[in-house]
PDB file of N, H, CA, C and O in Angstrom:
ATOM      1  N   UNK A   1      -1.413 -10.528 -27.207  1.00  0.00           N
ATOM      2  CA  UNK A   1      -1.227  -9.128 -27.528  1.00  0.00           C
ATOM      3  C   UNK A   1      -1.504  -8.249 -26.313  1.00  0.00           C
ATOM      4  O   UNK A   1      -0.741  -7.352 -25.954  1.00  0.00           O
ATOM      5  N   UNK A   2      -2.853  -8.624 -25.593  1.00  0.00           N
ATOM      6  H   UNK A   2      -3.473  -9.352 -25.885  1.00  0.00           H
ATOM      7  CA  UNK A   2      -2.950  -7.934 -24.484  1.00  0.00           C
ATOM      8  C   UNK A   2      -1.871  -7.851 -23.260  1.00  0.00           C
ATOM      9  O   UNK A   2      -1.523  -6.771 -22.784  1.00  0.00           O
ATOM     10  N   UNK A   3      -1.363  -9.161 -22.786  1.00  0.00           N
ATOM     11  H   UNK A   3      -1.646 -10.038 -23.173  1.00  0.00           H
ATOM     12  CA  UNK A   3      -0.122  -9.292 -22.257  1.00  0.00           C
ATOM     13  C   UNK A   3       0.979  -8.265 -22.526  1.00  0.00           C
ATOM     14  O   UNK A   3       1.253  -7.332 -21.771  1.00  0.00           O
ATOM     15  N   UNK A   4       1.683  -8.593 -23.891  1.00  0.00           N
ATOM     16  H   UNK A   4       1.461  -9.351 -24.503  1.00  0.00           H
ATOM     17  CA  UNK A   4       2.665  -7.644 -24.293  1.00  0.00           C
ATOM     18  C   UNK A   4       2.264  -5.991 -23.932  1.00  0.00           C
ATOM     19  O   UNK A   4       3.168  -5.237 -23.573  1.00  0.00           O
ATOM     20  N   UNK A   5       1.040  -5.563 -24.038  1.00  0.00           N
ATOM     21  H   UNK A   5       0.306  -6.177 -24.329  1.00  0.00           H
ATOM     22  CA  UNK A   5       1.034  -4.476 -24.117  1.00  0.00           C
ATOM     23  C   UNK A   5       0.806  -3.585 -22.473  1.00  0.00           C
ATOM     24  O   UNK A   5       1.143  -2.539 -21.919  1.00  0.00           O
ATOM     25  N   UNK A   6       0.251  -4.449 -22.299  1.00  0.00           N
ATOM     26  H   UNK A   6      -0.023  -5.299 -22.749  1.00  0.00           H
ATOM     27  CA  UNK A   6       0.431  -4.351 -20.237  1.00  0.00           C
ATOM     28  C   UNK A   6       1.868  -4.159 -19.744  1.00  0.00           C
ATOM     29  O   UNK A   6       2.314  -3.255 -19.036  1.00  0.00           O
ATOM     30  N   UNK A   7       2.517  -5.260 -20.301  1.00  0.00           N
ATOM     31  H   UNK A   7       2.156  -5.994 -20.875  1.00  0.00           H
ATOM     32  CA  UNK A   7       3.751  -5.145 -19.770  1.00  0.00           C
ATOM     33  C   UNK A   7       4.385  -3.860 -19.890  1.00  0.00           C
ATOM     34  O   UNK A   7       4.644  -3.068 -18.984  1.00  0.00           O
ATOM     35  N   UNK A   8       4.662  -3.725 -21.462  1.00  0.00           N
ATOM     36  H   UNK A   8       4.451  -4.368 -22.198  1.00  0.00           H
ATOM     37  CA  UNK A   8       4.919  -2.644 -22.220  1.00  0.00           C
ATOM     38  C   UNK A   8       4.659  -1.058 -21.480  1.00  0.00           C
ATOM     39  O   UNK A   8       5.520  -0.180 -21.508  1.00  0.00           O
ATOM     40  N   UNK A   9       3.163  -0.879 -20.760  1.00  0.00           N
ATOM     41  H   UNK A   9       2.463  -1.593 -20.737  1.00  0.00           H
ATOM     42  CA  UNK A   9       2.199  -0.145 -20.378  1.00  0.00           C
ATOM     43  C   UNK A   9       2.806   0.225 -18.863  1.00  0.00           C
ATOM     44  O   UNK A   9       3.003   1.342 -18.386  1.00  0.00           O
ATOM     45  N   UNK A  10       3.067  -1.284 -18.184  1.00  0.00           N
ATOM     46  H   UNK A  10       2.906  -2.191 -18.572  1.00  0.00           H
ATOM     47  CA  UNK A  10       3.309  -1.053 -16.169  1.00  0.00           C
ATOM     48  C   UNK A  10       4.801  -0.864 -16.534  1.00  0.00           C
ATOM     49  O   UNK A  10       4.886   0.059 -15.724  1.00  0.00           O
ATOM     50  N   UNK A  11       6.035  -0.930 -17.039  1.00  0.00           N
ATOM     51  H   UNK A  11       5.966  -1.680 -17.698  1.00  0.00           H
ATOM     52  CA  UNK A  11       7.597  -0.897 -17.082  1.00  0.00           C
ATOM     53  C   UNK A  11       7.837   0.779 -17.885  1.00  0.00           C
ATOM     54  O   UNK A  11       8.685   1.588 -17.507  1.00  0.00           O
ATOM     55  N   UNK A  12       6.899   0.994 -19.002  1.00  0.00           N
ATOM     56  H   UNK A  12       6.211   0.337 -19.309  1.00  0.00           H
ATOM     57  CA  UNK A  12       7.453   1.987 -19.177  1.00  0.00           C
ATOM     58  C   UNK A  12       6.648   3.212 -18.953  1.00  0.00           C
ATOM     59  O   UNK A  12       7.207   4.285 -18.728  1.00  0.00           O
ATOM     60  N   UNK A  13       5.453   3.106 -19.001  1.00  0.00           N
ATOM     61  H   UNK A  13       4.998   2.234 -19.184  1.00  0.00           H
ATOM     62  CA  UNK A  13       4.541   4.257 -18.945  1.00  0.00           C
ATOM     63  C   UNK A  13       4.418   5.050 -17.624  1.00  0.00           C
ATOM     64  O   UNK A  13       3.735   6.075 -17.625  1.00  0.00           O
ATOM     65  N   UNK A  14       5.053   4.627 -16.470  1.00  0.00           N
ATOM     66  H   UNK A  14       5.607   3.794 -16.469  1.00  0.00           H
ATOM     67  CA  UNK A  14       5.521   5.209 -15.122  1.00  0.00           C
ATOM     68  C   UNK A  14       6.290   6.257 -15.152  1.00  0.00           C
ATOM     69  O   UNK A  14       6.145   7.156 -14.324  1.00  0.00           O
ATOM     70  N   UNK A  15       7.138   6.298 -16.021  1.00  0.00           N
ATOM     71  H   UNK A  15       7.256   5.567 -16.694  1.00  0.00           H
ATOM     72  CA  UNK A  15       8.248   7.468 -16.426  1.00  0.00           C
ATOM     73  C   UNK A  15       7.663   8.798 -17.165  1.00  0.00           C
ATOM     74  O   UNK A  15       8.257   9.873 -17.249  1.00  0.00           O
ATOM     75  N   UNK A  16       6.175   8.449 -17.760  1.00  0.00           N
ATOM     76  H   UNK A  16       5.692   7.576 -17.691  1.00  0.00           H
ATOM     77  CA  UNK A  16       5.651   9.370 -18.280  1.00  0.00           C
ATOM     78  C   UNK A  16       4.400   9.810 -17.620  1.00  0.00           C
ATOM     79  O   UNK A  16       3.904  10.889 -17.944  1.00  0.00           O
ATOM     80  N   UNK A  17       3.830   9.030 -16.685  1.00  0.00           N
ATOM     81  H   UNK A  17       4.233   8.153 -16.422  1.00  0.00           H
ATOM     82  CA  UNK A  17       2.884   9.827 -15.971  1.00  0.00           C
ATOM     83  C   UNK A  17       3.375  10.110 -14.579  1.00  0.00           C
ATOM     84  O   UNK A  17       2.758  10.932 -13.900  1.00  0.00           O
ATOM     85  N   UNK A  18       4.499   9.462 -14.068  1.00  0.00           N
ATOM     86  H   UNK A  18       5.000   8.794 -14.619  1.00  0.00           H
ATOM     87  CA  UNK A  18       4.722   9.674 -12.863  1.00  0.00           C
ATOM     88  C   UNK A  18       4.634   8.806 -11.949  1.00  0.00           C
ATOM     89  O   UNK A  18       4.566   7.593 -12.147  1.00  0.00           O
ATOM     90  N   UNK A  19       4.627   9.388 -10.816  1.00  0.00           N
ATOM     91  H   UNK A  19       4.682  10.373 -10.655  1.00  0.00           H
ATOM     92  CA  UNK A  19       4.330   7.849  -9.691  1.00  0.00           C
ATOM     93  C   UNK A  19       2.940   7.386  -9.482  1.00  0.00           C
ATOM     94  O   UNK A  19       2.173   8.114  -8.851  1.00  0.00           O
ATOM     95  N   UNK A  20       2.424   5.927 -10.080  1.00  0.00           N
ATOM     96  H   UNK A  20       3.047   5.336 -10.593  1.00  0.00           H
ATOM     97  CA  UNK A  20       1.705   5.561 -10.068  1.00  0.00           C
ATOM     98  C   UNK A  20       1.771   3.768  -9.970  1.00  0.00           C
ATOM     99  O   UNK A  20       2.709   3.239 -10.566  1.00  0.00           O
ATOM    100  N   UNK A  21       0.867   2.946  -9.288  1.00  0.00           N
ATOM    101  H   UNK A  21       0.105   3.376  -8.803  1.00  0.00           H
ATOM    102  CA  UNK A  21       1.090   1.715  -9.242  1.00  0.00           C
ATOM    103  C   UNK A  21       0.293   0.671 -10.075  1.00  0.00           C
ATOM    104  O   UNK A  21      -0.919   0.595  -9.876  1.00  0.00           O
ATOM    105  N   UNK A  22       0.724   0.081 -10.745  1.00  0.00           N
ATOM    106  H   UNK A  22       1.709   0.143 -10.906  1.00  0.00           H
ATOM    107  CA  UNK A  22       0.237  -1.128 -11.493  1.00  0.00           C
ATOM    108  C   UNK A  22      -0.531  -2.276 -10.548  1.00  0.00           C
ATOM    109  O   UNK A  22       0.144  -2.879  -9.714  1.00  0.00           O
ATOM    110  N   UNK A  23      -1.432  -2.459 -10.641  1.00  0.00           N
ATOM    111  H   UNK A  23      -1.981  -1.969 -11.319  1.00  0.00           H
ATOM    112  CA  UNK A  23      -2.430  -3.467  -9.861  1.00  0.00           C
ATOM    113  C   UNK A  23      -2.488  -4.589 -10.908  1.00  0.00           C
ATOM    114  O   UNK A  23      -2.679  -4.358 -12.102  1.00  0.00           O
ATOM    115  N   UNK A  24      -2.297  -5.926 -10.352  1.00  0.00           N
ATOM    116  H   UNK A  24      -2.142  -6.114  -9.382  1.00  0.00           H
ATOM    117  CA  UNK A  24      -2.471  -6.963 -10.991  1.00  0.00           C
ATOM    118  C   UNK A  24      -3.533  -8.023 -10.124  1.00  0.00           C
ATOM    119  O   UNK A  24      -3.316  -8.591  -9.054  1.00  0.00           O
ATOM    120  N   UNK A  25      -4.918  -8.075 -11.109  1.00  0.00           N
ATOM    121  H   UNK A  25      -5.095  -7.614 -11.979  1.00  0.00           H
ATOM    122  CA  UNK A  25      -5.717  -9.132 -10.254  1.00  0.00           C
ATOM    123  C   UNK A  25      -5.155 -10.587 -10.231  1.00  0.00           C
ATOM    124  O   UNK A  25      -4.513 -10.963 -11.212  1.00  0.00           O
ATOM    125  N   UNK A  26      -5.321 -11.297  -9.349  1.00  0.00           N
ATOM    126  H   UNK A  26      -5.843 -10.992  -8.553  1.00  0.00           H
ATOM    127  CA  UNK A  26      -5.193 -11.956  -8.654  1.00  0.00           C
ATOM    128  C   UNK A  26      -6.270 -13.377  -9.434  1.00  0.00           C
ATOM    129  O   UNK A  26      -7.333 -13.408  -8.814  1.00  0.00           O
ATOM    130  N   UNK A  27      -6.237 -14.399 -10.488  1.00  0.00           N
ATOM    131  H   UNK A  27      -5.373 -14.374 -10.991  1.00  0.00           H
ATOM    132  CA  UNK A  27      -7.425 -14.969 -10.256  1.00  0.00           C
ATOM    133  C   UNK A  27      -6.912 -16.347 -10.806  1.00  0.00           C
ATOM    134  O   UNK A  27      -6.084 -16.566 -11.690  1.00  0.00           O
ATOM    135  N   UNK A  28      -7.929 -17.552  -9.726  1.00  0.00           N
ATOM    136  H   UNK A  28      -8.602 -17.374  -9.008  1.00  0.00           H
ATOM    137  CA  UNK A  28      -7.806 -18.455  -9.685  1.00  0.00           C
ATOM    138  C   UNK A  28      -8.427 -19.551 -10.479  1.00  0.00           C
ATOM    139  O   UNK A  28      -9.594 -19.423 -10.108  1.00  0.00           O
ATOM    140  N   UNK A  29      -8.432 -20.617 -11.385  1.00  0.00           N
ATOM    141  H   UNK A  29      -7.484 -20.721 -11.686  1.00  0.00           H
ATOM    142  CA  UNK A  29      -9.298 -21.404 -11.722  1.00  0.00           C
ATOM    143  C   UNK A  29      -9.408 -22.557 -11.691  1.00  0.00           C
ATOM    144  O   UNK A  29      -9.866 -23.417 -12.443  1.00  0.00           O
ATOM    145  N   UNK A  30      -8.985 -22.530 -10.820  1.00  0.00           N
ATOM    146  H   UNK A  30      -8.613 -21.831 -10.209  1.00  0.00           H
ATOM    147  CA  UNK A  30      -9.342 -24.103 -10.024  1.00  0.00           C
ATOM    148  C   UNK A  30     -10.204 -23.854  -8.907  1.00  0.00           C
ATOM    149  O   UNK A  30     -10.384 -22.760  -8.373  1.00  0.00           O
ATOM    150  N   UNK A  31     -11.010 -25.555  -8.419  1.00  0.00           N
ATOM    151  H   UNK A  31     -10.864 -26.444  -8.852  1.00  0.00           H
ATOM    152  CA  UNK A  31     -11.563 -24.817  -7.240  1.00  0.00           C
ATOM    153  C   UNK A  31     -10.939 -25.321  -6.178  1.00  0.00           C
ATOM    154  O   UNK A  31      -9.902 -25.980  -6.246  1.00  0.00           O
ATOM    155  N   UNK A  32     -11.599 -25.007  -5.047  1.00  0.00           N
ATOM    156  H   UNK A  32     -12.441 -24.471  -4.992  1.00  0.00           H
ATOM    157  CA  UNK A  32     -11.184 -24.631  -3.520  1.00  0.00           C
ATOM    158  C   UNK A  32     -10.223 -25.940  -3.104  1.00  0.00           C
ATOM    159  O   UNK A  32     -10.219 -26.996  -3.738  1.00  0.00           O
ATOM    160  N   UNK A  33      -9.514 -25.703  -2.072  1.00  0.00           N
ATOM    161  H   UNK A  33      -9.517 -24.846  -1.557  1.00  0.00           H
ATOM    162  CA  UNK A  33      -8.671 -27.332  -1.645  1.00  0.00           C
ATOM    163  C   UNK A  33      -9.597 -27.803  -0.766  1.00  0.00           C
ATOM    164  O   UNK A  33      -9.772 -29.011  -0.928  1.00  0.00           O
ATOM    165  N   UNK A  34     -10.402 -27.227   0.287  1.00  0.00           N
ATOM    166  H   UNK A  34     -10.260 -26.246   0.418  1.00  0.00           H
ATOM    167  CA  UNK A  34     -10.978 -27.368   1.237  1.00  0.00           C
ATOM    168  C   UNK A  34     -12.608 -27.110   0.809  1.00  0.00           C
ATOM    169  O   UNK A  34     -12.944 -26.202   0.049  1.00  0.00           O
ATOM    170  N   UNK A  35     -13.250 -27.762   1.231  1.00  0.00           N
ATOM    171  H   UNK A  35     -12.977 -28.500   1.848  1.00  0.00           H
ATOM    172  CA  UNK A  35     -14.958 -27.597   0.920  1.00  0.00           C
ATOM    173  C   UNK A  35     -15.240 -27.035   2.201  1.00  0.00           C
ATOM    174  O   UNK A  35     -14.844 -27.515   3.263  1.00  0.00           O
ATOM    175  N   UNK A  36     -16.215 -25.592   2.024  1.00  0.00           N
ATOM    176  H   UNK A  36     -16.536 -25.202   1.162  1.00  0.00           H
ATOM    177  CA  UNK A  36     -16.539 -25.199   3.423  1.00  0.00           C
ATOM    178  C   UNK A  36     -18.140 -25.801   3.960  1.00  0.00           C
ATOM    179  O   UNK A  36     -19.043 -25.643   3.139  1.00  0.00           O
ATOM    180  N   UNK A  37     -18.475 -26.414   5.175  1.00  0.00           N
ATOM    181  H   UNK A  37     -17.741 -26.543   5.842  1.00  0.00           H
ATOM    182  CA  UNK A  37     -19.047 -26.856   5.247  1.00  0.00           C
ATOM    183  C   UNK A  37     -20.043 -26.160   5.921  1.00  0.00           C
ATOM    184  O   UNK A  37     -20.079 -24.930   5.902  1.00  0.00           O
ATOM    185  N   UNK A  38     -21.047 -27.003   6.657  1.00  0.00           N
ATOM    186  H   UNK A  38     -21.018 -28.003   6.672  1.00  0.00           H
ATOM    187  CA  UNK A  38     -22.519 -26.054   7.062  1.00  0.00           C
ATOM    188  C   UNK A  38     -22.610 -25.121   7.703  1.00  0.00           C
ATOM    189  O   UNK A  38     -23.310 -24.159   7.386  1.00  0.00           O
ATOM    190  N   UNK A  39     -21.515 -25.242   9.368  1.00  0.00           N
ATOM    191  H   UNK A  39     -20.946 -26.023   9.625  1.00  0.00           H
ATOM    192  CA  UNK A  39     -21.468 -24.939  10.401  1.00  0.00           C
ATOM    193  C   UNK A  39     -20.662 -23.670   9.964  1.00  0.00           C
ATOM    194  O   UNK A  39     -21.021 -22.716  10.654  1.00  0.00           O
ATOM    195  N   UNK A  40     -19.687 -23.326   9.047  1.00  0.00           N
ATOM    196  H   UNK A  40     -19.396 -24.102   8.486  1.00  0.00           H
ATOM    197  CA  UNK A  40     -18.954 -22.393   8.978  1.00  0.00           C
ATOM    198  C   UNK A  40     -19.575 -21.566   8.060  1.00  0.00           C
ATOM    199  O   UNK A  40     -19.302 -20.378   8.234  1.00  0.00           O
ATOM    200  N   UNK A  41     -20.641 -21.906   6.743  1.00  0.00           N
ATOM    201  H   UNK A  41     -20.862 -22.871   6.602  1.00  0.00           H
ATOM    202  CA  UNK A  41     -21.386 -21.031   6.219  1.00  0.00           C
ATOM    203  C   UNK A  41     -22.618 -20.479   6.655  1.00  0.00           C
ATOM    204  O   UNK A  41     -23.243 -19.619   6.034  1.00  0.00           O
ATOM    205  N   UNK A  42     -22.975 -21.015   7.789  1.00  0.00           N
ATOM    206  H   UNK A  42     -22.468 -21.714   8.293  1.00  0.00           H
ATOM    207  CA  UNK A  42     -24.110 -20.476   9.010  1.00  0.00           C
ATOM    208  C   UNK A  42     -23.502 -19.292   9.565  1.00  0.00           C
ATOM    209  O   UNK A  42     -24.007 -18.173   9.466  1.00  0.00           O
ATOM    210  N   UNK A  43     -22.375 -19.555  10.171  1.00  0.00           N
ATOM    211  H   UNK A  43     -21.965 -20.463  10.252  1.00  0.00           H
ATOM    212  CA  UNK A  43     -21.003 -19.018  11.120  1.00  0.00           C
ATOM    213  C   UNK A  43     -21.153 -17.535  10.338  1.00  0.00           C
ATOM    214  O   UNK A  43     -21.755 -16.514  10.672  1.00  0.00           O
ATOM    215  N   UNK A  44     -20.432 -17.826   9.278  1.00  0.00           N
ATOM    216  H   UNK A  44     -19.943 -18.655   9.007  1.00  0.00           H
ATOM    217  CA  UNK A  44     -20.189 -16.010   8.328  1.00  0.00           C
ATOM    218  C   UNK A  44     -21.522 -15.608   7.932  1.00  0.00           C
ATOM    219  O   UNK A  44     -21.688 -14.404   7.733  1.00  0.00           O
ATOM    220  N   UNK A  45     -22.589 -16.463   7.767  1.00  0.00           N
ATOM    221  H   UNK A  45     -22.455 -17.440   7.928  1.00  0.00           H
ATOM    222  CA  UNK A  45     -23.605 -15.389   7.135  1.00  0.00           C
ATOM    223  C   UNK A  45     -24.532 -15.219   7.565  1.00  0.00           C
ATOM    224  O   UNK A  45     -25.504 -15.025   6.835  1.00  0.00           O
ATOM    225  N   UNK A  46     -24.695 -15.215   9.466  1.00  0.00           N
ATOM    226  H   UNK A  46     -23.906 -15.373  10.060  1.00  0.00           H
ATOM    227  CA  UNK A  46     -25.079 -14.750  10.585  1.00  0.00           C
ATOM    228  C   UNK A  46     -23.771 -14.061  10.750  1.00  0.00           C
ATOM    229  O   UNK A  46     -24.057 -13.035  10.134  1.00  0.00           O
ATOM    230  N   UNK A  47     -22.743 -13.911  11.074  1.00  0.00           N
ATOM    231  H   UNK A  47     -22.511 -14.745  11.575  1.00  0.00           H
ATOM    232  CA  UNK A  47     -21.944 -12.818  11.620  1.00  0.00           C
ATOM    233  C   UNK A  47     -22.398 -11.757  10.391  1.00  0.00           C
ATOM    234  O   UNK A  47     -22.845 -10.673  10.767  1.00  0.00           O
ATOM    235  N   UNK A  48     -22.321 -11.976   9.136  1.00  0.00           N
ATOM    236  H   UNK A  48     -21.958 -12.857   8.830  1.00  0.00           H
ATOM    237  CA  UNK A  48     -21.971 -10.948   8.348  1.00  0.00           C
ATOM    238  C   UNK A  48     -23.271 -10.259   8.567  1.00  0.00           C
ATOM    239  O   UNK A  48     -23.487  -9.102   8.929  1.00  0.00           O
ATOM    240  N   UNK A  49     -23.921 -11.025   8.329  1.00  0.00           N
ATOM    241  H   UNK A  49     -23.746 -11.965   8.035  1.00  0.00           H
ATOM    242  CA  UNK A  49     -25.431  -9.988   8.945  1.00  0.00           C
ATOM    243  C   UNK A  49     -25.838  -9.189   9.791  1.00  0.00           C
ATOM    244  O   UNK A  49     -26.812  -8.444   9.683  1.00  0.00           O
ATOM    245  N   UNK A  50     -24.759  -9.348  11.123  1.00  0.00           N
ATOM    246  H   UNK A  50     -23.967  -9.953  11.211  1.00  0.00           H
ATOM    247  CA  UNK A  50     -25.082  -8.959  12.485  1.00  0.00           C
ATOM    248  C   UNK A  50     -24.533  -7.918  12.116  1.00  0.00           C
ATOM    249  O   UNK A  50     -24.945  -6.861  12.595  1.00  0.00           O
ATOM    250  N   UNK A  51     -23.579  -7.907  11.277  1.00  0.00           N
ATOM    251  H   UNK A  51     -23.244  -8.765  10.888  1.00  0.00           H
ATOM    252  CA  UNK A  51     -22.239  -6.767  11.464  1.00  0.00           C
ATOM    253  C   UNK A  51     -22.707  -5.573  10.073  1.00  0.00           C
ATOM    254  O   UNK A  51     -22.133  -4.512   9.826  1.00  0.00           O
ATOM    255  N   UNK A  52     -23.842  -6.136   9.372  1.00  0.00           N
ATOM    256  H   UNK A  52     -24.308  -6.998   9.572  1.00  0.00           H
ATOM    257  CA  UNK A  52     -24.337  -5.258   8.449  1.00  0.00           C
ATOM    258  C   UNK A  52     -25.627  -4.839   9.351  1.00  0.00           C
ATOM    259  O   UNK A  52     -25.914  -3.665   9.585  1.00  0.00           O
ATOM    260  N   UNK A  53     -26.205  -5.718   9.721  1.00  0.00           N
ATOM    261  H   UNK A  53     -25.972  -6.672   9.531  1.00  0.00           H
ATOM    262  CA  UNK A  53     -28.060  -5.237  10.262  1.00  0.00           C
ATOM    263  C   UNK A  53     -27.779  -4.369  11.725  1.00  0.00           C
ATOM    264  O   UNK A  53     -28.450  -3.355  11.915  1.00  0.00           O
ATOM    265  N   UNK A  54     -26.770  -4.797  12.746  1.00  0.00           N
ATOM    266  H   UNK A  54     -26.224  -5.620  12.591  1.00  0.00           H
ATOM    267  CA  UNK A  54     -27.401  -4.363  13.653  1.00  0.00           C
ATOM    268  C   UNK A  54     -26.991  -3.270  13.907  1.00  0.00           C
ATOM    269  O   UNK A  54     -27.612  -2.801  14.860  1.00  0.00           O
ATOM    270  N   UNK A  55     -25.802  -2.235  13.301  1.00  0.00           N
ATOM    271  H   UNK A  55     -25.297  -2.616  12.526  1.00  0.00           H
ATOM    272  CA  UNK A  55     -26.118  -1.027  13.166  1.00  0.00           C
ATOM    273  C   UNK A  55     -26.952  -0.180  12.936  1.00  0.00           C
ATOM    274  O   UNK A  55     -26.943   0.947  13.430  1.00  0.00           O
ATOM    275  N   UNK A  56     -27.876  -0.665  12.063  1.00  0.00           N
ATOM    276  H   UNK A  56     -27.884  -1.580  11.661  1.00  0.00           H
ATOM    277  CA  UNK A  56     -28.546  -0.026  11.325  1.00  0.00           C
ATOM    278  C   UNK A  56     -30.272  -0.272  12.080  1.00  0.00           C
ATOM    279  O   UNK A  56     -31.203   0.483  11.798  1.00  0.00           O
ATOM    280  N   UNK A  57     -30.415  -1.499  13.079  1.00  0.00           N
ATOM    281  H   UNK A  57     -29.659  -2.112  13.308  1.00  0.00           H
ATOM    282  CA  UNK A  57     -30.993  -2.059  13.843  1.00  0.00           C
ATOM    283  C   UNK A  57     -31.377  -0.847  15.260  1.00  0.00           C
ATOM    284  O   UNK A  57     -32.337  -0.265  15.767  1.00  0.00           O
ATOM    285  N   UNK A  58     -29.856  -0.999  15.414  1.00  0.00           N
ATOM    286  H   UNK A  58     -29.077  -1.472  15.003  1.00  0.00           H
ATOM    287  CA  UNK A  58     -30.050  -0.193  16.751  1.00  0.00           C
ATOM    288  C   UNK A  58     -30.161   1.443  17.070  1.00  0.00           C
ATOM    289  O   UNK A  58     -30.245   1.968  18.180  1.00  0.00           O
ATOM    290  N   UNK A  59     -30.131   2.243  15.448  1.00  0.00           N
ATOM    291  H   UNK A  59     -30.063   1.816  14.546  1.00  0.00           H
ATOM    292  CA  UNK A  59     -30.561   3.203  15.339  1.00  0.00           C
ATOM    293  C   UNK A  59     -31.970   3.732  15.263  1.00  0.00           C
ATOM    294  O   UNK A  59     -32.432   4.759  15.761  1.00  0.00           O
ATOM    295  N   UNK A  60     -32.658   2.639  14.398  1.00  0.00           N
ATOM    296  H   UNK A  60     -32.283   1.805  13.993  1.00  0.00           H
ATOM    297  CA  UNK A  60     -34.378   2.429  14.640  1.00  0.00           C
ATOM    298  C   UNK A  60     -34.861   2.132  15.585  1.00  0.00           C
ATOM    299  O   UNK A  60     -35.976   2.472  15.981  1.00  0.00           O
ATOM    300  N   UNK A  61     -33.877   1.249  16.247  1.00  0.00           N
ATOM    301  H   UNK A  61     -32.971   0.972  15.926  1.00  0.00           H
ATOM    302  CA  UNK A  61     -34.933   1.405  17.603  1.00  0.00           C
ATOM    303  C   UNK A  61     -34.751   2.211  19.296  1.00  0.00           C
ATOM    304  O   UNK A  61     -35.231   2.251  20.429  1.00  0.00           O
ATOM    305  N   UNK A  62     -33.624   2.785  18.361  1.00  0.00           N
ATOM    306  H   UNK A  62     -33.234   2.752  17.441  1.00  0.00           H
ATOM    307  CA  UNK A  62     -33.354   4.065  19.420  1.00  0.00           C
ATOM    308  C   UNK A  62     -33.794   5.695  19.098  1.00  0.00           C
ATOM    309  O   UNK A  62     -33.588   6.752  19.695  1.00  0.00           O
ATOM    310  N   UNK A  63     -34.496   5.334  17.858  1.00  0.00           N
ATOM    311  H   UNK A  63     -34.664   4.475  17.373  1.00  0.00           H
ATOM    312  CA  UNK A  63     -34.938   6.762  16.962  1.00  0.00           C
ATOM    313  C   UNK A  63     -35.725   7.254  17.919  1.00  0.00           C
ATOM    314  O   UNK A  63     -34.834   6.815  18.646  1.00  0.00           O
ATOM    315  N   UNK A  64     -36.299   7.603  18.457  1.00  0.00           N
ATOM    316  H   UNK A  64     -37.023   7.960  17.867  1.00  0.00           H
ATOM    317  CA  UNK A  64     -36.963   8.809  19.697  1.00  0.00           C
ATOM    318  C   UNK A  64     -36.081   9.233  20.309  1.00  0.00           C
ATOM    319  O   UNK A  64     -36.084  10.429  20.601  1.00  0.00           O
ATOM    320  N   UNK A  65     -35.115   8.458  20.675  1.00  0.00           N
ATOM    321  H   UNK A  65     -35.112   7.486  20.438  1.00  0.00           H
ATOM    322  CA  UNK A  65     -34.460   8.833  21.751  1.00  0.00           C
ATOM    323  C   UNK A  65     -33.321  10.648  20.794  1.00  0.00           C
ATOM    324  O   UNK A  65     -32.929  11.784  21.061  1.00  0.00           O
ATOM    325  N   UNK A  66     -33.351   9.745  19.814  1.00  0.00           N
ATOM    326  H   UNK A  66     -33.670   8.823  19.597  1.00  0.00           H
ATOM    327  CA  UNK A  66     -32.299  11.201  18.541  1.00  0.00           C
ATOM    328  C   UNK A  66     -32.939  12.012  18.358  1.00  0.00           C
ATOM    329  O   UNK A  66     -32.405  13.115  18.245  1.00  0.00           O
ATOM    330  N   UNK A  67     -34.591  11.896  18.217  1.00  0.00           N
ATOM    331  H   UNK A  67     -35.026  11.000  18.309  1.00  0.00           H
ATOM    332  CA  UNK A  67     -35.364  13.010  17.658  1.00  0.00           C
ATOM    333  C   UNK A  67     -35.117  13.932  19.192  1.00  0.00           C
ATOM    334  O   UNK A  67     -34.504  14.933  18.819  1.00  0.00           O
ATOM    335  N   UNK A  68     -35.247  13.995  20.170  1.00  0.00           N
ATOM    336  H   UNK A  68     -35.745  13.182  20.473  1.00  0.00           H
ATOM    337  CA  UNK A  68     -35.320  14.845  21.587  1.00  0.00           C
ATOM    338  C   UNK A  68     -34.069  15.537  21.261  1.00  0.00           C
ATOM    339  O   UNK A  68     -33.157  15.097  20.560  1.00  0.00           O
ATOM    340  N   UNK A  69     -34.124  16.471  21.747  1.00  0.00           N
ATOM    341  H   UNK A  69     -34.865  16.828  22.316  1.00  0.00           H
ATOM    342  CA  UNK A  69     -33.727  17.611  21.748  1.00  0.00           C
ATOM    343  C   UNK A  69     -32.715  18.482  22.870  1.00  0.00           C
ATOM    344  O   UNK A  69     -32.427  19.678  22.837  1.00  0.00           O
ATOM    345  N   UNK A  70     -32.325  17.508  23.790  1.00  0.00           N
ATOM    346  H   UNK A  70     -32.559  16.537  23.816  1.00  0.00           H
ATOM    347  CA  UNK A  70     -31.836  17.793  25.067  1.00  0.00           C
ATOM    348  C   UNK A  70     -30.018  18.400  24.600  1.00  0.00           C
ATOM    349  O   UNK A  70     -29.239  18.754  25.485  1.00  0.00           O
TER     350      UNK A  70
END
């Protein structure tokens, strides 16, 4: 029922609100073809960290330098 009514919903309901786009998720249930192994989950979650922390890193320890006033 839910199906039918999506469909029903993205084909005709465009004509009545206008231009707008239908998003369809994407989802899988099977798992992975490839197993990721040590070296590559070290790899992303040290990069991802670097690329979240050290912004935020290098503002604390440059904070005096922002508080001055020059």
């Amino acid at each position: 029922m839910y199906g039918l009514l999506r469909t029903i919903g993205c084909r005709a309901a465009p004509a009545l609100r206008g231009h707008t786009i239908c998003q369809r998720a994407n989802v899988y249930s099977r798992p992975a073809k490839e197993k990721i192994g040590v070296k590559e989950t070290m790899l992303g979650l040290s990069l991802f960290s670097l690329v979240i922390l050290g912004p935020s890193g290098w503002i604390l320890a440059h904070l005096e330098d922002y508080k001055k006033r020059e």
